[in-house]
C-alpha positions as CSV (number, residue, x, y, z in Angstrom):
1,X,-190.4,-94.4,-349.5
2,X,-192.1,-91.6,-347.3
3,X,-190.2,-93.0,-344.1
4,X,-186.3,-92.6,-343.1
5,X,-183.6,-95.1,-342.8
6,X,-180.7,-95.4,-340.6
7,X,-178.0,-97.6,-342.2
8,X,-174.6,-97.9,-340.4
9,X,-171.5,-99.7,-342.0
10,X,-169.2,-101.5,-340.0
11,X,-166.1,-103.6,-340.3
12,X,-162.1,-102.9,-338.9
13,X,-159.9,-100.5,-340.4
14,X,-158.7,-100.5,-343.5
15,X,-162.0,-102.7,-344.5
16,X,-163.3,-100.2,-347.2
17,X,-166.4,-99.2,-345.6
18,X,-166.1,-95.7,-346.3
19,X,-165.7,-96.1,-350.0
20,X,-168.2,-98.3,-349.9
21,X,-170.7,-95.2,-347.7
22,X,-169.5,-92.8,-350.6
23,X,-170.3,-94.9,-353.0
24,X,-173.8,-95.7,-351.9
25,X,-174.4,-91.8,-350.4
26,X,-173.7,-91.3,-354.5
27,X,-176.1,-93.5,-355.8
28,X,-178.6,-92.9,-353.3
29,X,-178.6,-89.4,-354.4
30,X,-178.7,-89.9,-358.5
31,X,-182.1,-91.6,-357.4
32,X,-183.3,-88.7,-356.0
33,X,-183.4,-89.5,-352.2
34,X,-182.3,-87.4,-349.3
35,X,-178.9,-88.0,-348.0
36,X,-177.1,-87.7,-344.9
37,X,-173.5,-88.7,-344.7
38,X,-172.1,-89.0,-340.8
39,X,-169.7,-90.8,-338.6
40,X,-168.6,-92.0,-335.3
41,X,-167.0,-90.6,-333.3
42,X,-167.0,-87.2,-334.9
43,X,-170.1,-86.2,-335.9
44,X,-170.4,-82.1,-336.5
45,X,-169.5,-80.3,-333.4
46,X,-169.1,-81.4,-330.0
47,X,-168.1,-85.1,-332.2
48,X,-165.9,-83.9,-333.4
49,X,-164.0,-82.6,-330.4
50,X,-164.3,-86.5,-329.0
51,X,-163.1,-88.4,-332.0
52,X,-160.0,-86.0,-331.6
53,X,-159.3,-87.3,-327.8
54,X,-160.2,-90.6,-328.8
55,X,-157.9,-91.2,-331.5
56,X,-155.0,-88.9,-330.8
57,X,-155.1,-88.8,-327.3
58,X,-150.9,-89.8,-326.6
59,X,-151.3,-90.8,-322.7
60,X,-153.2,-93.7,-321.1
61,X,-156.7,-94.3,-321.6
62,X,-158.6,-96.7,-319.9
63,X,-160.8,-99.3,-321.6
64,X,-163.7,-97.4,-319.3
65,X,-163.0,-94.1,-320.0
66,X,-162.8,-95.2,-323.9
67,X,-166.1,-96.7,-323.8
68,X,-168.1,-94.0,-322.1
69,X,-166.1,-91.1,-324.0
70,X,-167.7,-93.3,-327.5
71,X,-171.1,-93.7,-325.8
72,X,-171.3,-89.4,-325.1
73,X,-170.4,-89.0,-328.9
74,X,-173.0,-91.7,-329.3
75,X,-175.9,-90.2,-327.6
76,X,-175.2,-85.9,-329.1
77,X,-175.1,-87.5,-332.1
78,X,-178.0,-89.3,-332.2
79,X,-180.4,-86.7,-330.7
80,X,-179.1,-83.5,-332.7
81,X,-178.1,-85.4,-336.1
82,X,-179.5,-88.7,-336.7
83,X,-182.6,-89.0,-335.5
84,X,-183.8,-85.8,-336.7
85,X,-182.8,-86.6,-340.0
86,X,-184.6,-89.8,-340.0
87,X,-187.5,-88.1,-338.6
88,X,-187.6,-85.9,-341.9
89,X,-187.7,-88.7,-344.4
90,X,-183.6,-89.0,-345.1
91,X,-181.4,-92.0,-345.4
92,X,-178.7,-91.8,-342.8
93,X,-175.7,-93.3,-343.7
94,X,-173.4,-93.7,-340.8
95,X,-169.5,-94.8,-340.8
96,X,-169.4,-96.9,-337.3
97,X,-172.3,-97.5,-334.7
98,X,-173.3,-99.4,-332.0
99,X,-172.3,-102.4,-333.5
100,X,-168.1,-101.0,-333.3
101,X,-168.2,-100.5,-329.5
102,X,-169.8,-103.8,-329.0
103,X,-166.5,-105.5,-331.5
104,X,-164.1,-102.8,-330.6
105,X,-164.6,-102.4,-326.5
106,X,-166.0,-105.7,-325.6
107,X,-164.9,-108.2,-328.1
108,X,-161.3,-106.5,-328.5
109,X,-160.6,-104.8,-325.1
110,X,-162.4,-107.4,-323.1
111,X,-165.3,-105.6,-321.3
112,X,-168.5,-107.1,-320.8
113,X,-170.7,-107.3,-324.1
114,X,-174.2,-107.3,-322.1
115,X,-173.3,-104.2,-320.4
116,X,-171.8,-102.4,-323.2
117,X,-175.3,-103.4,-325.4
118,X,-177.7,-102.1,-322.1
119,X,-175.5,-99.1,-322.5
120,X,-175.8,-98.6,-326.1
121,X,-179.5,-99.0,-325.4
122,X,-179.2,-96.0,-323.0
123,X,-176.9,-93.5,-325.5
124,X,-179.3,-94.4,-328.5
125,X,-182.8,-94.6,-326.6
126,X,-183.0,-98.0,-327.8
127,X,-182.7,-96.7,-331.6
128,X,-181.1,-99.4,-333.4
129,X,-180.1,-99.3,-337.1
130,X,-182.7,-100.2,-339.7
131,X,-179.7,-102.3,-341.7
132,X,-176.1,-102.9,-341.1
133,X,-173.5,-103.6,-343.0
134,X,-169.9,-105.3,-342.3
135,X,-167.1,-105.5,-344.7
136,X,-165.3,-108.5,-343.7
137,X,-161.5,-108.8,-343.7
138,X,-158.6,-110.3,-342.7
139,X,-156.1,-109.0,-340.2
140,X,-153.0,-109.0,-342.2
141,X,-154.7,-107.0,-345.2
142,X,-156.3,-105.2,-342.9
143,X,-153.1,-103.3,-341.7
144,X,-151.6,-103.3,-345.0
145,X,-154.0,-100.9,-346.2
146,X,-154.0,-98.6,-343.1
147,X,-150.2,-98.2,-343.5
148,X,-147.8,-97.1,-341.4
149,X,-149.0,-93.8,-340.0
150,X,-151.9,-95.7,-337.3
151,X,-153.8,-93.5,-334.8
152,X,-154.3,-94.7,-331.3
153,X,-157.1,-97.5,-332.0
154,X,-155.4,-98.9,-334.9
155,X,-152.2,-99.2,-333.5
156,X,-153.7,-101.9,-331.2
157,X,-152.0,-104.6,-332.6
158,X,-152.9,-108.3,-334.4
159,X,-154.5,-110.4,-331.7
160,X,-156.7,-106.8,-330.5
161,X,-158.4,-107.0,-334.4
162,X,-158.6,-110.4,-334.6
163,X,-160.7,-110.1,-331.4
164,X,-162.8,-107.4,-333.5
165,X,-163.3,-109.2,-336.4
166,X,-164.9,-112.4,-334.6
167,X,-167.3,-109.9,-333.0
168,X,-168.3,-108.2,-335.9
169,X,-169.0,-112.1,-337.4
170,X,-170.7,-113.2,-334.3
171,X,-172.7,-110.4,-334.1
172,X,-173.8,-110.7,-337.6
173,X,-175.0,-114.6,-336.6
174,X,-177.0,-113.1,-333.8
175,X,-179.0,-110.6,-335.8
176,X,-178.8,-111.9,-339.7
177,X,-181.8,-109.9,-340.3
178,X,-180.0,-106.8,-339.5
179,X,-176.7,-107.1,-340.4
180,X,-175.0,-108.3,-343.9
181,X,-171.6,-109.5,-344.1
182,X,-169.4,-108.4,-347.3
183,X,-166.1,-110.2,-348.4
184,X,-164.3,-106.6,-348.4
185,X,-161.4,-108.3,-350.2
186,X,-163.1,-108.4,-353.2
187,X,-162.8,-105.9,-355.9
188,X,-164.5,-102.5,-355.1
189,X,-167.2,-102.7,-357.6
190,X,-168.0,-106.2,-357.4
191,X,-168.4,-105.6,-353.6
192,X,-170.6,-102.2,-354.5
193,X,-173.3,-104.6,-356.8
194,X,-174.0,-106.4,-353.8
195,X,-174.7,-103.7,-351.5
196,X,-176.8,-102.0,-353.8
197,X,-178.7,-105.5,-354.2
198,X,-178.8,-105.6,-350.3
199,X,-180.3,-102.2,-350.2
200,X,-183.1,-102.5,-352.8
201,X,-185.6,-104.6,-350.4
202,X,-185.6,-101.5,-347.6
203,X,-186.2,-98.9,-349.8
């Protein structure tokens, strides 16, 4: 593989997306390619100073001022981390995307999905990710693994993820292609198999 790849992985909280990330970033590297492990919102630097308002922010935020504070962490991190990287010949490996403020602020909070996608287009320069992937889970389990101690977005409450996790699956009908859907109540290492087999076409 002489080109980059930008692969994002998606789901609600509590899905084990990050484990699964790690666990890819891992093997990825025993076969000797070039790894970059990020996130959103949070990436190194200015990131990092969002994610902090965004998630531990204690007064009112508006649905509007959530979405554009995501899209500004959206668009530094795109133009200083990941398209650079990609540019180089990495694999990007990304913990949440485009695809979370599309489930997150339109299917969950209610704002409108065509906007929110023209403005993604906007923060991203039209950059989508080479492959997604979405760990697929239930609400109730869901919660049971985030625990007790929720941050602002988790603490939104049954019907908000519900809301989230019929975007994530609709958007995974509109762009199949794109994005693959995991049954993230599976064990950890059965799930792992089948992302590994998921990767092997793109690189």
């Amino acid at each position: 593989m002489n080109k980059g790849l930008f692969i994002t992985f998606e789901g609600a909280d509590g899905c084990g997306k990050t484990t699964q990330l790690m666990l890819l970033a891992k093997y990825l590297k025993q076969h000797n390619y070039e790894v970059i492990v990020t996130r959103e919102p949070g990436a190194k630097g200015l990131g990092e100073k969002l994610r902090d308002i965004l998630l531990n922010y204690d007064g009112d935020v508006s649905s509007r001022a959530e979405l554009f504070l995501f899209l500004a962490d959206r668009a530094q991190h795109m133009d200083v981390v990941i398209k650079p990287a990609v540019a180089a010949g990495k694999i990007v490996l990304c913990d949440r995307h485009t695809d979370s403020t599309v489930a997150y602020q339109g299917y969950g909070r209610g704002l409108d999905i065509e906007r929110i996608k023209y403005l993604n287009v906007i923060a991203t320069s039209g950059r989508k990710p080479d492959l997604t992937f979405v760990f697929d889970i239930d609400v109730e389990t869901s919660m049971q693994r985030v625990g007790k101690d929720k941050d602002r977005m988790e603490s939104a409450g049954d019907e908000f993820f519900n809301k989230v996790r019929n975007g994530y699956l609709a958007i995974a009908k509109q762009e199949p292609e794109r994005v693959k859907v995991f049954d993230a109540t599976k064990p950890i290492e059965e799930i792992f198999k089948e992302v590994v087999t998921a990767i092997k076409g793109f690189i």
